[in-house]
DSSP file (Angstrom, degrees, kcal/mol; ACC not computed):
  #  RESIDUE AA STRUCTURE BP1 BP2  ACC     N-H-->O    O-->H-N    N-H-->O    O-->H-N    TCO  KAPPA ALPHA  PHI   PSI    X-CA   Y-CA   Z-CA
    1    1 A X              0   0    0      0, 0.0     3,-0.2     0, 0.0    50,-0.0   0.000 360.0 360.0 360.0 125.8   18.4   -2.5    9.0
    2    2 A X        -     0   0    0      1,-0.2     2,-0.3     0, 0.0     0, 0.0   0.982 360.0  -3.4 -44.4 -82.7   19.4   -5.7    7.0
    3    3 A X  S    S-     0   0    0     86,-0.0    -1,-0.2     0, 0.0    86,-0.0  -0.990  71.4-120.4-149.2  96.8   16.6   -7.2    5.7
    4    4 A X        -     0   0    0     -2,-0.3     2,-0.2    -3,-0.2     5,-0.0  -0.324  25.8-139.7 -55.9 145.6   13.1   -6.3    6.3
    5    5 A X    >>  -     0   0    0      1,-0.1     4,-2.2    42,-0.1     3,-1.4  -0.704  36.0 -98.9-121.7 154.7   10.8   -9.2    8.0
    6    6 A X  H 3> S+     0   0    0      1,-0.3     4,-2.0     2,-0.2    -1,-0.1   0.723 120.2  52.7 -50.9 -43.8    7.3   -9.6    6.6
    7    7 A X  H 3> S+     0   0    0      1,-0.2     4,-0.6     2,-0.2    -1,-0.3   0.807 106.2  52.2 -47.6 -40.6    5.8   -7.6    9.4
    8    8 A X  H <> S+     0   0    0     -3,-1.4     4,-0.8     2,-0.2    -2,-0.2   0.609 108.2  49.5 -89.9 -22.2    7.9   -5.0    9.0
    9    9 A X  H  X S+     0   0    0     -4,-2.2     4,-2.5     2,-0.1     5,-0.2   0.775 113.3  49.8 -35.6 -52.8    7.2   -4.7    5.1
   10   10 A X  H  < S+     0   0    0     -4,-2.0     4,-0.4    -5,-0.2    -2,-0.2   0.516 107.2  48.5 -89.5   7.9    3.7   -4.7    5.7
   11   11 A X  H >X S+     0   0    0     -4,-0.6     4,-1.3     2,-0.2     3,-0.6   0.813 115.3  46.8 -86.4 -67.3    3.5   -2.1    8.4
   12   12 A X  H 3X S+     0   0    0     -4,-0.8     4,-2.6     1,-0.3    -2,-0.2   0.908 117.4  45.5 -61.0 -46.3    5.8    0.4    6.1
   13   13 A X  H 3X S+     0   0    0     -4,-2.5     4,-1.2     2,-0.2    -1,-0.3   0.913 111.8  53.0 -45.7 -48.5    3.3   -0.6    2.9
   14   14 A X  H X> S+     0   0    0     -3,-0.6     3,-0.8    -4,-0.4     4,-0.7   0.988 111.3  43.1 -34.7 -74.3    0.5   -0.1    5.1
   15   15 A X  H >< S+     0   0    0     -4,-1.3     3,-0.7     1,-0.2    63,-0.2   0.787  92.4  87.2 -50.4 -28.8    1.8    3.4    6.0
   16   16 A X  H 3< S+     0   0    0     -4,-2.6    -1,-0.2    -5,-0.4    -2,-0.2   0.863  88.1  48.5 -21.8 -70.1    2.6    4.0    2.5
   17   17 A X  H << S-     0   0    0     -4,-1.2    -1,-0.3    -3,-0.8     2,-0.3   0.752 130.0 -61.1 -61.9 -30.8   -0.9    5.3    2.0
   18   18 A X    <<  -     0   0    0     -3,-0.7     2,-0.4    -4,-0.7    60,-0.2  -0.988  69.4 -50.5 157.0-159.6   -0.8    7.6    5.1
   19   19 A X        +     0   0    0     -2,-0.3     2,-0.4    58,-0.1    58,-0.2  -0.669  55.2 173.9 -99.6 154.5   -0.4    7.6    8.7
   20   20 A X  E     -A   76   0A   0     56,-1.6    56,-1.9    -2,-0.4     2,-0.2  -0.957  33.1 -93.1-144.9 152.6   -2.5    5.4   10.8
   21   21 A X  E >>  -A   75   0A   0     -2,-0.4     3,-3.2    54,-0.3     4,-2.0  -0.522  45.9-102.1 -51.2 128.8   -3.0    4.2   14.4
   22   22 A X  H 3> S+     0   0    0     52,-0.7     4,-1.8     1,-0.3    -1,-0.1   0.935 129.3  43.1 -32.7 -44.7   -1.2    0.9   15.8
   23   23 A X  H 3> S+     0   0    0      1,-0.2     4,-1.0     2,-0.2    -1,-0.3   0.829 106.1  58.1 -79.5  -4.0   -5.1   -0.7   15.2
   24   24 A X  H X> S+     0   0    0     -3,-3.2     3,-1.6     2,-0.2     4,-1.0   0.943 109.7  50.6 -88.5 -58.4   -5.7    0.9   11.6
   25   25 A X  H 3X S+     0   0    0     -4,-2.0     4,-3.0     1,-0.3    -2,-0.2   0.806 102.4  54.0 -22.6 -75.6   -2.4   -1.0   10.7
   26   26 A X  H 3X S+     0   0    0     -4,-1.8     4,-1.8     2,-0.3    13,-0.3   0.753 117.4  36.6 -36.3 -46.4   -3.3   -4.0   11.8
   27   27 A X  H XX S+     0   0    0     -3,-1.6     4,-1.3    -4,-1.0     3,-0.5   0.993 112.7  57.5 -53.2 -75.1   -6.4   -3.7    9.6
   28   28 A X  H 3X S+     0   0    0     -4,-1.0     4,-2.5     1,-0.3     3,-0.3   0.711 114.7  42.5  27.4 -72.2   -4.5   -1.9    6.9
   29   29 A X  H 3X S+     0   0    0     -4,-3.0     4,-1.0    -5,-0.3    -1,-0.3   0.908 112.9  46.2 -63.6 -63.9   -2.2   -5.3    7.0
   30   30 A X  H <<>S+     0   0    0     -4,-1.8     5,-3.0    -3,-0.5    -2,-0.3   0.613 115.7  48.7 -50.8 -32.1   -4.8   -8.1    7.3
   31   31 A X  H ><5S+     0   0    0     -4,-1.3     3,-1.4    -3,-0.3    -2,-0.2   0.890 110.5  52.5 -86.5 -23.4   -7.0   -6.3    4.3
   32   32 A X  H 3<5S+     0   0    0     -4,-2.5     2,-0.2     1,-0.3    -2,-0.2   0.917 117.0  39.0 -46.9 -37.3   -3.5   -5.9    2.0
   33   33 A X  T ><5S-     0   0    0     -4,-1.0     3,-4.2    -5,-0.2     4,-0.4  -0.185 119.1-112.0-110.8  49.9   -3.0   -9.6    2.5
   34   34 A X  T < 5S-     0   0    0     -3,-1.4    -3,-0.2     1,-0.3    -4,-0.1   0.770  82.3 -54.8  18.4  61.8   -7.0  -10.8    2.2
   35   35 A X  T 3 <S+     0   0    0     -5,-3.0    -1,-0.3    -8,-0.2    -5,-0.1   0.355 113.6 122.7  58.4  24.7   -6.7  -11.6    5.6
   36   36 A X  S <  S+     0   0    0     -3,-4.2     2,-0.3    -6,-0.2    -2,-0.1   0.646  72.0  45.2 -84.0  -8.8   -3.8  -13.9    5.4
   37   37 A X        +     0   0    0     -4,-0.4    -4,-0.1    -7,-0.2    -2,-0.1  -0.763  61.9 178.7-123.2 173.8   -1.5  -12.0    7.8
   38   38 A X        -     0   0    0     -2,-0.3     2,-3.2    -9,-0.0   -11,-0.1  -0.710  19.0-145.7 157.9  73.7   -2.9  -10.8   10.9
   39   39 A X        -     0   0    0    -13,-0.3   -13,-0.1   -12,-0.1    -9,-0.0  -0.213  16.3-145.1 -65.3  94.1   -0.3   -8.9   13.3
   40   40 A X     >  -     0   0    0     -2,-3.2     4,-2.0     1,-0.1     5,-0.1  -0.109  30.9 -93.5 -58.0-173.9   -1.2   -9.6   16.6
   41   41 A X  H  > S+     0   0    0      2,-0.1     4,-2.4     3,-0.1    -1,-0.1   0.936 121.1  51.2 -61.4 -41.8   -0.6   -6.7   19.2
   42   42 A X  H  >>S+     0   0    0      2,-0.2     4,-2.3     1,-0.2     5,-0.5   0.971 114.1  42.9 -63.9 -60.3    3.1   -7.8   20.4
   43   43 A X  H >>5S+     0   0    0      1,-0.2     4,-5.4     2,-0.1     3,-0.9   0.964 111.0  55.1 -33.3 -61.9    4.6   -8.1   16.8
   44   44 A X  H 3<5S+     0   0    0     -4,-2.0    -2,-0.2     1,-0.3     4,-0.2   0.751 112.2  40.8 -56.2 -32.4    3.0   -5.1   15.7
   45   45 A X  H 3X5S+     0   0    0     -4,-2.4     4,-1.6     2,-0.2    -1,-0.3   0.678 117.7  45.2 -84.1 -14.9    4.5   -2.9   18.5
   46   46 A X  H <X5S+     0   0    0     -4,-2.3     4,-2.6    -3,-0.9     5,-0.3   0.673 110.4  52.4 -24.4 -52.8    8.0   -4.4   18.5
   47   47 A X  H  X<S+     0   0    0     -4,-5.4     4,-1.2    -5,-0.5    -2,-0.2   0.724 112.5  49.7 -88.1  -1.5    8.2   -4.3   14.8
   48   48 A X  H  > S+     0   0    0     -5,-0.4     4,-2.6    -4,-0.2     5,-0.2   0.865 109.3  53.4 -91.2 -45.3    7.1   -0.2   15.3
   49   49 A X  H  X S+     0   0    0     -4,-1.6     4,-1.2     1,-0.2     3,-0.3   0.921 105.4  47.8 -46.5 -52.4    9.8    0.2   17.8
   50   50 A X  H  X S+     0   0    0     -4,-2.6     4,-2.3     2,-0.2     3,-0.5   0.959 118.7  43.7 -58.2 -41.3   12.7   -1.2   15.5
   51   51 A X  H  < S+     0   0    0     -4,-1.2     6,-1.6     1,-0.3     4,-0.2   0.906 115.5  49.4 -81.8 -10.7   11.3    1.3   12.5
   52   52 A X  H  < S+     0   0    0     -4,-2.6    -1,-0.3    -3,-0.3    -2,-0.2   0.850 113.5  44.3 -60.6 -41.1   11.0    3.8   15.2
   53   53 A X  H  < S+     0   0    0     -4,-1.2    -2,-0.2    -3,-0.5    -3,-0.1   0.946 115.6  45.9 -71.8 -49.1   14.5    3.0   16.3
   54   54 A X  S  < S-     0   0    0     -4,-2.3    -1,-0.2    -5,-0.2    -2,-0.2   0.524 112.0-117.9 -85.5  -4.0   16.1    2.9   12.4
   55   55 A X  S    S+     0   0    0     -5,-0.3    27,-0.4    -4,-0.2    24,-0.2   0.275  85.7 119.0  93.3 -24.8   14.3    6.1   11.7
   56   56 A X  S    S+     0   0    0     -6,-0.2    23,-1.7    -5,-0.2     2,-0.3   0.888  80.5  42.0 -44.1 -40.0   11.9    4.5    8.8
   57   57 A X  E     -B   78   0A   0     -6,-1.6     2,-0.3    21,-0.2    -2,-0.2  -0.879  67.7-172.5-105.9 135.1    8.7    5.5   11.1
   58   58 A X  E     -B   77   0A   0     19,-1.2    19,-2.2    -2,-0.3     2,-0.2  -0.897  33.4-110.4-120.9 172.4    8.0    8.7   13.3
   59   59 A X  E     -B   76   0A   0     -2,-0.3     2,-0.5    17,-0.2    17,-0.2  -0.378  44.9-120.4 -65.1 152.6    5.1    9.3   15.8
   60   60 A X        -     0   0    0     15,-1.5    15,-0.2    -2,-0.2    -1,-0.1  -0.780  19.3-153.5-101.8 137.7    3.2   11.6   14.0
   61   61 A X  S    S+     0   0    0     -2,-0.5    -1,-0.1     2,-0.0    15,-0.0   0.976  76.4  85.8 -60.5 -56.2    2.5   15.5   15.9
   62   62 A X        -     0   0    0      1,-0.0     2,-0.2    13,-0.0    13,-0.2   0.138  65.1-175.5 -48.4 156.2   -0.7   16.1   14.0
   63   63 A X        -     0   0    0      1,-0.1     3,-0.1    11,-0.1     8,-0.0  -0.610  26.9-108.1-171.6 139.2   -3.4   14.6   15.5
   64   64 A X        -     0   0    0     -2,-0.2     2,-0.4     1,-0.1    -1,-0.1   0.408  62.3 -79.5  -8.3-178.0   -7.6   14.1   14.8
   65   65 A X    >   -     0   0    0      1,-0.1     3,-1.0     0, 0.0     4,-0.4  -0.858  37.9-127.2 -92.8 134.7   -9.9   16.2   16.9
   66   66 A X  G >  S+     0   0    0     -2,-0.4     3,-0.8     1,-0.2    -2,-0.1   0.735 108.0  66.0 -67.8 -21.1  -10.0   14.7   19.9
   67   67 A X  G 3  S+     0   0    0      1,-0.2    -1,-0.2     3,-0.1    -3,-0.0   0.929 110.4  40.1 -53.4 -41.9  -13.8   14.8   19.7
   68   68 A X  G <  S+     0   0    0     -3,-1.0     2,-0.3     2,-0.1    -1,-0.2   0.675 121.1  38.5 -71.5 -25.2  -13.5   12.4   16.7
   69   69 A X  S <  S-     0   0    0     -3,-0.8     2,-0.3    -4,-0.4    -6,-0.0  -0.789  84.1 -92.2-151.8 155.6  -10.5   10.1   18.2
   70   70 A X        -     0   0    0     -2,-0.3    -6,-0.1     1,-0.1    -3,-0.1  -0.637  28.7-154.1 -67.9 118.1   -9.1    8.4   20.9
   71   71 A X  S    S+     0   0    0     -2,-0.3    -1,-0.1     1,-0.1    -5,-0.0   0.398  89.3  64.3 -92.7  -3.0   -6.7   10.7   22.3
   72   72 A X  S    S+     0   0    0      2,-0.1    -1,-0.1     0, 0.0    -3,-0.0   0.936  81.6 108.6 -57.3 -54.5   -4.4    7.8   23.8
   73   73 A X        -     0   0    0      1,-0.1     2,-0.2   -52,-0.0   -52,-0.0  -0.060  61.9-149.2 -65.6 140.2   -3.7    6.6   20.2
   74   74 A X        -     0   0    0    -11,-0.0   -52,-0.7   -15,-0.0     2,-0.2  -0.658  13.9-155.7 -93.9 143.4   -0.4    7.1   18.9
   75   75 A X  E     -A   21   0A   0     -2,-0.2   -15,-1.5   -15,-0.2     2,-0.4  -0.744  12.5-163.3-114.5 149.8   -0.1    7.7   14.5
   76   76 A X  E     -AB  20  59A   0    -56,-1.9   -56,-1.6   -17,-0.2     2,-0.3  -0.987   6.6-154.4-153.8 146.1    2.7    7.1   12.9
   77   77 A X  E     - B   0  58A   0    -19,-2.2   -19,-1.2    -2,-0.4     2,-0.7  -0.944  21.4-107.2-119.0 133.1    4.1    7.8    9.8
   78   78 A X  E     - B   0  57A   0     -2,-0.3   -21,-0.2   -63,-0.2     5,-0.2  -0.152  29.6-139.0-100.0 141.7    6.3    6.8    7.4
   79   79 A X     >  -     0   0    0    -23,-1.7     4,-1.4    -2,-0.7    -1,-0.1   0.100  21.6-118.1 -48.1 161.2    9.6    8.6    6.9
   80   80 A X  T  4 S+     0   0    0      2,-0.2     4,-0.3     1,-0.1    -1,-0.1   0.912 131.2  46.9 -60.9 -36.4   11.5    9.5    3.1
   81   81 A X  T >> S+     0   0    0      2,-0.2     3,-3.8     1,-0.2     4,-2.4   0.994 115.9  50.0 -63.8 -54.0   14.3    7.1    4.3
   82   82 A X  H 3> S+     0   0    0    -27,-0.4     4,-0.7     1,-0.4    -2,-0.2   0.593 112.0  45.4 -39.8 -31.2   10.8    4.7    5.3
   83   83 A X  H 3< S+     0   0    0     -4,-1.4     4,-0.4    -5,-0.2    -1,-0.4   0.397 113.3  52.6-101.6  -5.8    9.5    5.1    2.0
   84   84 A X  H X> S+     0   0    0     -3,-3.8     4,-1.3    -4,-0.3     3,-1.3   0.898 110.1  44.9-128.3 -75.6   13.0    4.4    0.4
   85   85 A X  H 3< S+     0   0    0     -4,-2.4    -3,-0.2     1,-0.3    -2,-0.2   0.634 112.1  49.2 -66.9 -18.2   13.7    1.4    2.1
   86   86 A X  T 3X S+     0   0    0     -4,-0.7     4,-2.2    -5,-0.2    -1,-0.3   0.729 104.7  63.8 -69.0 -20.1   10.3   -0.1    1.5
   87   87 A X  H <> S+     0   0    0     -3,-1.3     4,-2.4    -4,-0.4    -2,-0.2   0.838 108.4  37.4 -46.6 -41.8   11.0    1.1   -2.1
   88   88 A X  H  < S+     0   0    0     -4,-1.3    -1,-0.2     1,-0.2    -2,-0.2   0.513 115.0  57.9-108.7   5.7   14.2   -1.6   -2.4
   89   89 A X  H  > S+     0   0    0     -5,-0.4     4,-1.9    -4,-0.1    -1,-0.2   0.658 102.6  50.1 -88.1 -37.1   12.3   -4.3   -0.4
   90   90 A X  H  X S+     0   0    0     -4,-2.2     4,-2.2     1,-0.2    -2,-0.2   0.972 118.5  42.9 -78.5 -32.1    9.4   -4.2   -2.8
   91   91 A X  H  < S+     0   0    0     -4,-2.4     4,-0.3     2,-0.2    -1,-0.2   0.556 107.7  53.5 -51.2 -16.2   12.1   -4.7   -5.7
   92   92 A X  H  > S+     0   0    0     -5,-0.2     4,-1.2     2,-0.1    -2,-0.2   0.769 110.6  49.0 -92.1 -18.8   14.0   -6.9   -4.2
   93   93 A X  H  X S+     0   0    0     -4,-1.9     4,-0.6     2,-0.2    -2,-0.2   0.977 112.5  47.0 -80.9 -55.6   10.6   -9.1   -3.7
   94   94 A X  H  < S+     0   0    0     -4,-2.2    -1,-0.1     2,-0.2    -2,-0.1   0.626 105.9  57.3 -67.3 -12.0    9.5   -8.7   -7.5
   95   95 A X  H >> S+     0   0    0     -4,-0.3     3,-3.7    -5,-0.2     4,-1.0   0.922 110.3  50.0 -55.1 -83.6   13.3   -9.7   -8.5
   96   96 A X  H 3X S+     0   0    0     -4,-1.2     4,-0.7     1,-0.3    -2,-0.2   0.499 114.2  41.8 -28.2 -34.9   12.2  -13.1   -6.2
   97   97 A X  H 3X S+     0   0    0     -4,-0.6     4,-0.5     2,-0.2    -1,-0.3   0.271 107.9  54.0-121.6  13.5    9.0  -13.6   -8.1
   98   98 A X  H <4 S+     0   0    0     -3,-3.7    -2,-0.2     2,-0.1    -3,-0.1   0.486 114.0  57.7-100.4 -18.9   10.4  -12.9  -12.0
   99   99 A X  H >X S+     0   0    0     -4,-1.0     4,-2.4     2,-0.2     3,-2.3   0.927 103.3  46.7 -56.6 -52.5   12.9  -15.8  -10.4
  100  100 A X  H 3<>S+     0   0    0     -4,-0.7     5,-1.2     1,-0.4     6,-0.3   0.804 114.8  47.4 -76.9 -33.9   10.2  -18.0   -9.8
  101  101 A X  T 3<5S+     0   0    0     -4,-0.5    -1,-0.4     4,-0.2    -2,-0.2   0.231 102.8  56.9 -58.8   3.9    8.9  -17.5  -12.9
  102  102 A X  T <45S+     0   0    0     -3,-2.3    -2,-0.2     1,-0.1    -1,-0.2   0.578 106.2  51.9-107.4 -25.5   11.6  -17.9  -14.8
  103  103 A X  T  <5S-     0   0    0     -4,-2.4    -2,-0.2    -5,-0.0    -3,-0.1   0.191 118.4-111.6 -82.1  11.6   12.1  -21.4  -13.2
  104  104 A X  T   5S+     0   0    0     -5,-0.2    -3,-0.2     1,-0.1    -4,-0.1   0.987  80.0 130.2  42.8  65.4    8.5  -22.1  -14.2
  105  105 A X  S   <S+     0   0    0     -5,-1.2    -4,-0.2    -6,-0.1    -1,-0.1   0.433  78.2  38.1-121.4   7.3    7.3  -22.2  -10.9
  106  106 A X  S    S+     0   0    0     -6,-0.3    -5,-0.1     3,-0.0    -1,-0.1   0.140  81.0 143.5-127.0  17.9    4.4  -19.8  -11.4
  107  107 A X  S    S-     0   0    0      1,-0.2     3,-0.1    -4,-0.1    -5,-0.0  -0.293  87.3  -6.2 -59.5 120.1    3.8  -21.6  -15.3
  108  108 A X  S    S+     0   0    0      1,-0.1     2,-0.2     0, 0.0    -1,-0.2   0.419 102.7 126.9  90.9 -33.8   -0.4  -21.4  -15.2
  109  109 A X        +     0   0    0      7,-0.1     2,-0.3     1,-0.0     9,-0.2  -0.497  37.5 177.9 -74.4 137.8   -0.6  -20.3  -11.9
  110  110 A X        -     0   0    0     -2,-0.2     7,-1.1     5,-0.1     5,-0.1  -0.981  30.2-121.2-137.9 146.9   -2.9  -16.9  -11.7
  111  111 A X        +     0   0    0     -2,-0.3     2,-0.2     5,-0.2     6,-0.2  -0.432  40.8 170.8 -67.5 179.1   -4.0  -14.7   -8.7
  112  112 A X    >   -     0   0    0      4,-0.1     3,-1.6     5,-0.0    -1,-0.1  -0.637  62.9 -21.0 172.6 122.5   -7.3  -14.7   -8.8
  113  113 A X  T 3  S-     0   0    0      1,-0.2     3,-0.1    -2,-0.2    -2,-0.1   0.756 128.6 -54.1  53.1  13.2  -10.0  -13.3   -5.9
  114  114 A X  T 3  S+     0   0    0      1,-0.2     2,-0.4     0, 0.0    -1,-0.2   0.419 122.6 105.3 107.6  -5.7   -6.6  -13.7   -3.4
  115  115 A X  S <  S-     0   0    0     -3,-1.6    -1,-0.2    -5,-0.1    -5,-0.1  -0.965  72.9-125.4-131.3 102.2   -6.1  -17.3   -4.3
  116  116 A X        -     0   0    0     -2,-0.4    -5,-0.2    -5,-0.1     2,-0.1  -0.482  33.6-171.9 -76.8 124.8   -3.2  -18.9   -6.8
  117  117 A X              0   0    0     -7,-1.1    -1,-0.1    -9,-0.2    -5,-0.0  -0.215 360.0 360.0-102.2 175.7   -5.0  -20.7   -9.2
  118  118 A X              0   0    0     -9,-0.2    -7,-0.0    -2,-0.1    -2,-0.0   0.114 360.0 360.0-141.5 360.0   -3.3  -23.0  -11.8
């Protein structure tokens, strides 16, 4: 895998924390980004097949008690190689934004509540 696509960053970051259900991602995704990303159904299961394919994601064995859970839903978890490569994506992004600052393009500007201030 190249180049990780924004979905497919924020799925593995998601997992990062532990394993979740396709809809706990999707939450999981939309509260990381204060609701600014929002994986509809199709991405979000496309972009789990390719990290299912490239080995970054497995289906998880484990599963709730079914009294507690939906026994349809599938978990997934992210692999050592999956934790690796989100590892050199999230460096390769904070390279990208010590650029942008270094061109004074973030000069002022502060996150604040979710929101780039200046």
């Amino acid at each position: 895998m190249a180049s990780l696509t924004p979905a497919a960053f924020a799925i593995l970051l998601s997992l990062a924390a532990g394993e979740r259900h396709g809809y706990g991602i999707m939450q999981e995704v939309a509260a990381l980004s204060d609701g600014r990303m929002r994986l509809g159904p199709g991405t979000l299961y496309r972009t789990i097949q390719r990290l299912l394919a490239h080995g970054l994601i497995v289906e998880s064995d484990e599963r709730p008690d079914p009294a507690l859970d939906d026994e349809r839903r599938r978990y997934y978890r992210l692999t050592e190689m999956g934790r690796r490569v989100a590892g050199v994506e999230a460096r390769r992004l904070a390279r990208l934004v010590e650029a942008a600052r270094a061109r004074q393009l973030l000069v002022g500007a502060a996150l604040v509540q979710g929101e780039w201030t200046e």
